[in-house]
N, CA, C and O atoms as CSV, one atom per row, in Angstrom:
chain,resi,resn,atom,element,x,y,z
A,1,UNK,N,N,21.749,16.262,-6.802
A,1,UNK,CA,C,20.549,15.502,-6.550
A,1,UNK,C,C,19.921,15.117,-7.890
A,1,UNK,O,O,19.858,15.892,-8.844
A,2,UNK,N,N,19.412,13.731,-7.889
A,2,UNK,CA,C,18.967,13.764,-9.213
A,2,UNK,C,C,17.258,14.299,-9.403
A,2,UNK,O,O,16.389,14.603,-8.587
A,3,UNK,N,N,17.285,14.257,-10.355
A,3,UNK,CA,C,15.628,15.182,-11.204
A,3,UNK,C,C,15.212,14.117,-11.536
A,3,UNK,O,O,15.792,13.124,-11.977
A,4,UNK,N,N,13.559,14.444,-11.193
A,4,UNK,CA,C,12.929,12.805,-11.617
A,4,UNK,C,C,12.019,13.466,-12.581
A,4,UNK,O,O,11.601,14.561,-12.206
A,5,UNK,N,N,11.589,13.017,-13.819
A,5,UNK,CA,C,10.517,13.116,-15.009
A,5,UNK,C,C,9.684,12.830,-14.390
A,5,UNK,O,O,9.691,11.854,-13.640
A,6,UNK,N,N,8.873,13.507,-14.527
A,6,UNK,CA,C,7.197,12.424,-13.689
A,6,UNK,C,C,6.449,12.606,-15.040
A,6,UNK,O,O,5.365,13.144,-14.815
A,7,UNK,N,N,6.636,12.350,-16.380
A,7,UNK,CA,C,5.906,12.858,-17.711
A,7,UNK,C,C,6.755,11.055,-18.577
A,7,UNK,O,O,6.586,10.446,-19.633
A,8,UNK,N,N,7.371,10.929,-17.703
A,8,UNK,CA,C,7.618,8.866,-18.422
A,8,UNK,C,C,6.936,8.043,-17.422
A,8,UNK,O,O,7.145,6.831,-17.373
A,9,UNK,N,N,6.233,8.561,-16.722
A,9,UNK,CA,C,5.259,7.228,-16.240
A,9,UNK,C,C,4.166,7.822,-16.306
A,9,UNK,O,O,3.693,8.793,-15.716
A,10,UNK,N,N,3.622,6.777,-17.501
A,10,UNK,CA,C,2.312,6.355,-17.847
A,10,UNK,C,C,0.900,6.379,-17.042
A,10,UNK,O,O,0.714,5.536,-16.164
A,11,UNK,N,N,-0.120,7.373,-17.352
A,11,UNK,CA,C,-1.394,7.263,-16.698
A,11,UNK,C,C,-2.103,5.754,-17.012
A,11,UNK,O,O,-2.427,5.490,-18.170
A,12,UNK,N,N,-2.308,4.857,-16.006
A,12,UNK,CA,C,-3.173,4.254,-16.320
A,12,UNK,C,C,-3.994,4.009,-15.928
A,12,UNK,O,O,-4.519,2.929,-16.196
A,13,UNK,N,N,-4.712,5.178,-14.807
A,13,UNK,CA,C,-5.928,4.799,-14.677
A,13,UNK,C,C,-7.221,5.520,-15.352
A,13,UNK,O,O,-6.968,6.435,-16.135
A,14,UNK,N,N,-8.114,5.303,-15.199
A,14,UNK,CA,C,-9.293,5.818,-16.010
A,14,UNK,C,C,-10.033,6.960,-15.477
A,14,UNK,O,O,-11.127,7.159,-16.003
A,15,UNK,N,N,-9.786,7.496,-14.845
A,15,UNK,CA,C,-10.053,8.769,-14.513
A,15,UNK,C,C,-9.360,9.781,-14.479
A,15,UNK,O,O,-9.603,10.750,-13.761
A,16,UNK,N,N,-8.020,9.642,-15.568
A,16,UNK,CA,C,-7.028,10.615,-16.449
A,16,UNK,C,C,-6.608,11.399,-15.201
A,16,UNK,O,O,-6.508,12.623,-15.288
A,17,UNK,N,N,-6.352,10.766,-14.036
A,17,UNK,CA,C,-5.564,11.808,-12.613
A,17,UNK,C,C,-4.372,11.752,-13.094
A,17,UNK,O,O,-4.119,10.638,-13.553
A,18,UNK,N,N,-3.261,12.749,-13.201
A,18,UNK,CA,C,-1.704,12.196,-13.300
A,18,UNK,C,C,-1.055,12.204,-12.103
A,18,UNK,O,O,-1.319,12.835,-11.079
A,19,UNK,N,N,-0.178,11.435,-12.342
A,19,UNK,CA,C,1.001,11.325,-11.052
A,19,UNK,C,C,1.092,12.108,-10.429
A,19,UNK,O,O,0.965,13.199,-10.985
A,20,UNK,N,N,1.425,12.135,-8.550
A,20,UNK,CA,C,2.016,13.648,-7.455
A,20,UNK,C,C,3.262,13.193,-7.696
A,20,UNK,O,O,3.460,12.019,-8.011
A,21,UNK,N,N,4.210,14.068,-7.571
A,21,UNK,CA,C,5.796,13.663,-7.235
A,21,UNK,C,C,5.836,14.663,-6.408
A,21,UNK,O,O,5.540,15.843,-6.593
A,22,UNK,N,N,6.256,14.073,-5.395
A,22,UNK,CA,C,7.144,14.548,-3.739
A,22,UNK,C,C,8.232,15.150,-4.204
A,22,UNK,O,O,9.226,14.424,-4.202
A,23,UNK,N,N,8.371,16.131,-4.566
A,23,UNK,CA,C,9.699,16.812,-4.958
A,23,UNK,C,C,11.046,16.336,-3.905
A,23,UNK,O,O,12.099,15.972,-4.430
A,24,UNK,N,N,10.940,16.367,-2.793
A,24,UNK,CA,C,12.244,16.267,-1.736
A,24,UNK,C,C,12.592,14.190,-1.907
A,24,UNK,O,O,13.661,13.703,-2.275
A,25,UNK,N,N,11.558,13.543,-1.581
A,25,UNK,CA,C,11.631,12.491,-1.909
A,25,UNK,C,C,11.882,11.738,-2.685
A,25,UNK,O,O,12.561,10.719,-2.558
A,26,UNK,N,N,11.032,12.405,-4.173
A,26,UNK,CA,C,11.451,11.230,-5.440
A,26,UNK,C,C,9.898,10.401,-5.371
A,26,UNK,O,O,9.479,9.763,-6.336
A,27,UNK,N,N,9.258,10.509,-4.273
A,27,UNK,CA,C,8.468,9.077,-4.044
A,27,UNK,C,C,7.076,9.924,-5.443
A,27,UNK,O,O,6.850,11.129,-5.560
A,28,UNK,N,N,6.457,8.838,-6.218
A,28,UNK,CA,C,6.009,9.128,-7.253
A,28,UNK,C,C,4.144,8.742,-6.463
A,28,UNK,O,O,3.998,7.601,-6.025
A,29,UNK,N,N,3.273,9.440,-6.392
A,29,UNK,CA,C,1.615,9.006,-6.014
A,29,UNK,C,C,1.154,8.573,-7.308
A,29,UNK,O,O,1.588,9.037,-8.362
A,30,UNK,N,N,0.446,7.856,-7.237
A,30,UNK,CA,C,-0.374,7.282,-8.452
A,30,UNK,C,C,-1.775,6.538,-8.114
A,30,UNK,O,O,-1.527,5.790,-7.168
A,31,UNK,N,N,-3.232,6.411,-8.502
A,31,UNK,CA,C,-4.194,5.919,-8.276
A,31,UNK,C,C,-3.713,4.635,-8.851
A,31,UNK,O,O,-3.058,4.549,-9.890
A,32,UNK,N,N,-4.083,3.654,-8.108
A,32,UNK,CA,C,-3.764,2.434,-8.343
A,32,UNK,C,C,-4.574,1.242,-7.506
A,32,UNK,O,O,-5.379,1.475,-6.605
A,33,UNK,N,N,-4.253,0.109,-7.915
A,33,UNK,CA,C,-4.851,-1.397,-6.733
A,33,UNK,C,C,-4.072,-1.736,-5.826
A,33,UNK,O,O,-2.856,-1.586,-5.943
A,34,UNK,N,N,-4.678,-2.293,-4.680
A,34,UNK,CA,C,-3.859,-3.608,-3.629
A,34,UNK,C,C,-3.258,-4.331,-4.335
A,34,UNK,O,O,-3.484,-4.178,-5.536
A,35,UNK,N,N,-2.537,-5.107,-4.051
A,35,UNK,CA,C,-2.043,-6.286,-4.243
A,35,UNK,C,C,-2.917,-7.458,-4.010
A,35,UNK,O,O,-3.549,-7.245,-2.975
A,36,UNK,N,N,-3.194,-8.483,-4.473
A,36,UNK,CA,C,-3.829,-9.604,-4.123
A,36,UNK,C,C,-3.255,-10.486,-2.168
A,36,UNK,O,O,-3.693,-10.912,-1.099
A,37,UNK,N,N,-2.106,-10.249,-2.921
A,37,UNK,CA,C,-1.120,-10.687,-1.650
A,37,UNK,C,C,-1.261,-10.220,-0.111
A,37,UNK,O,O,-1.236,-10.729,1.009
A,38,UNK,N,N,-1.451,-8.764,-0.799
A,38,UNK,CA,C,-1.174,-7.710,0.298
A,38,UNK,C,C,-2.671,-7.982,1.374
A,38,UNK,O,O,-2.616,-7.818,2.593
A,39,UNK,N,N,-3.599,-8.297,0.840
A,39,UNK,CA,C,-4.789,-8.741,1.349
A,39,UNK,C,C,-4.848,-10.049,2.156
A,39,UNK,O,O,-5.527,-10.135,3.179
A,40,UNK,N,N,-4.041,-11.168,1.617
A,40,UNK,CA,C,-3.915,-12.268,2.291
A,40,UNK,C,C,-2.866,-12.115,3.719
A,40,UNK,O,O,-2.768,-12.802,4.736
A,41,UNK,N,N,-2.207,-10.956,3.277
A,41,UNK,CA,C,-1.239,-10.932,4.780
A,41,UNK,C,C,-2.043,-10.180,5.645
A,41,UNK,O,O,-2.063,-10.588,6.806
A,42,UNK,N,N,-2.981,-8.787,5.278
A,42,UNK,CA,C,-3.675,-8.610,5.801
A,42,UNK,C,C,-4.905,-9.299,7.334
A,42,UNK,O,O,-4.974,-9.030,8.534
A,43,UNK,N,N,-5.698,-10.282,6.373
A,43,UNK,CA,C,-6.342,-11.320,6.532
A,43,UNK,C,C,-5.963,-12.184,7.821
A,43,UNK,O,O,-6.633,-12.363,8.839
A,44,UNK,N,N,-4.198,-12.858,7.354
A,44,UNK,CA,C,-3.515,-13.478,7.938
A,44,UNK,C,C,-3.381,-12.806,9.311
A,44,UNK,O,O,-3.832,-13.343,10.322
A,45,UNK,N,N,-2.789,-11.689,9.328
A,45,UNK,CA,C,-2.577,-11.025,10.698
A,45,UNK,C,C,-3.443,-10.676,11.766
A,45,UNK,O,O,-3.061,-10.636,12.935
A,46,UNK,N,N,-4.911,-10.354,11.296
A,46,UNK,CA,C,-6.369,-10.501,11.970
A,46,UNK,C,C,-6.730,-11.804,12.277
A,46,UNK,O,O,-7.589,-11.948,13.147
A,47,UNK,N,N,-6.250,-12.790,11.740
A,47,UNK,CA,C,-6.402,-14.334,12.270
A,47,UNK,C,C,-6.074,-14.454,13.611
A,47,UNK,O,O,-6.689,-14.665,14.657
A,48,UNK,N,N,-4.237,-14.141,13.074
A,48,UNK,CA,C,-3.614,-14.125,13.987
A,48,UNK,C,C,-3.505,-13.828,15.252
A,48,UNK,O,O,-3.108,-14.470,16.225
A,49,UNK,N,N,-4.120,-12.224,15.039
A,49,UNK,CA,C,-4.269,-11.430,16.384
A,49,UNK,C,C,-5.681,-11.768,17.303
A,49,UNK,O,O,-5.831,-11.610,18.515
A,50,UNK,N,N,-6.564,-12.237,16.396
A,50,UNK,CA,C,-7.762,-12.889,17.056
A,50,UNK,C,C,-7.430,-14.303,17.949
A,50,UNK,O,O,-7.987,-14.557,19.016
A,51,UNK,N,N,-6.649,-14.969,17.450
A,51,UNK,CA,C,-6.009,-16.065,17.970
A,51,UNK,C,C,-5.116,-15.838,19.194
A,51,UNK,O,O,-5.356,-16.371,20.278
A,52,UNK,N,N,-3.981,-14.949,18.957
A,52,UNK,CA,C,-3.411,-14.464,20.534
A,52,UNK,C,C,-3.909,-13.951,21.264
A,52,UNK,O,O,-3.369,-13.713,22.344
A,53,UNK,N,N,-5.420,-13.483,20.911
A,53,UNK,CA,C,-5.944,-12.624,22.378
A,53,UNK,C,C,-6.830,-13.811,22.547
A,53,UNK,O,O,-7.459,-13.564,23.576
A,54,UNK,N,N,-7.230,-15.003,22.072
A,54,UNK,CA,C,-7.750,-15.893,22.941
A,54,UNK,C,C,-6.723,-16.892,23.690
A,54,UNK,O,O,-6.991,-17.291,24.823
A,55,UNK,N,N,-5.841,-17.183,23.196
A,55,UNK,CA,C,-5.280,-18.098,23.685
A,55,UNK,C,C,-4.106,-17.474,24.733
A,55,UNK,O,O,-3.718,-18.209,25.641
A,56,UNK,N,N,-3.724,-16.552,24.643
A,56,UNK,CA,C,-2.591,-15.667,26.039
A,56,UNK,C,C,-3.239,-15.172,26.756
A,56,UNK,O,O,-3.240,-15.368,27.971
A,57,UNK,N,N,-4.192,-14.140,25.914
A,57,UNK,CA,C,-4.872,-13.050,26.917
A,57,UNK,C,C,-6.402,-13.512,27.788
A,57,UNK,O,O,-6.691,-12.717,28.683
A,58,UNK,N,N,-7.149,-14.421,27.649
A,58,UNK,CA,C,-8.315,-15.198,28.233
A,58,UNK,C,C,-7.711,-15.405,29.701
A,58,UNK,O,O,-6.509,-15.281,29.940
A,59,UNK,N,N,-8.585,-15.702,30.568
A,59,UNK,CA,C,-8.557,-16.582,31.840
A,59,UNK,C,C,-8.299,-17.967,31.151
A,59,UNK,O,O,-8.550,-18.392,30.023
A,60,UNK,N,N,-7.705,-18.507,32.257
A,60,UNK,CA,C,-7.417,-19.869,32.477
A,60,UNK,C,C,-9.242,-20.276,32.810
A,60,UNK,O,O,-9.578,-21.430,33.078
């Protein structure tokens, strides 16, 4: 199995937290931002879902 360093990725946030590493996983935690993107699909999908419950789910 491979060994992961969690001491080569870089703190960068400002409240000096360091990295969790999931030992069984590999998967690395880090304080960090959204995505810009990740917000617009967000957004998008609440449109969306506001939109199919008027237009399927309403009375005729």
């Amino acid at each position: 199995m491979k060994q992961f360093d969690i001491h080569k990725y870089k703190n960068t946030s400002k409240d000096n937290v360091s990295p969790y590493l999931y030992q069984d996983s590999g998967i690395i935690e880090h304080p960090g931002r959204v995505p810009v993107w990740l917000y617009f699909v967000i957004i998008g999908l609440l449109v969306w879902g506001v939109y199919y419950l008027l237009e399927f789910w309403s009375q005729p």
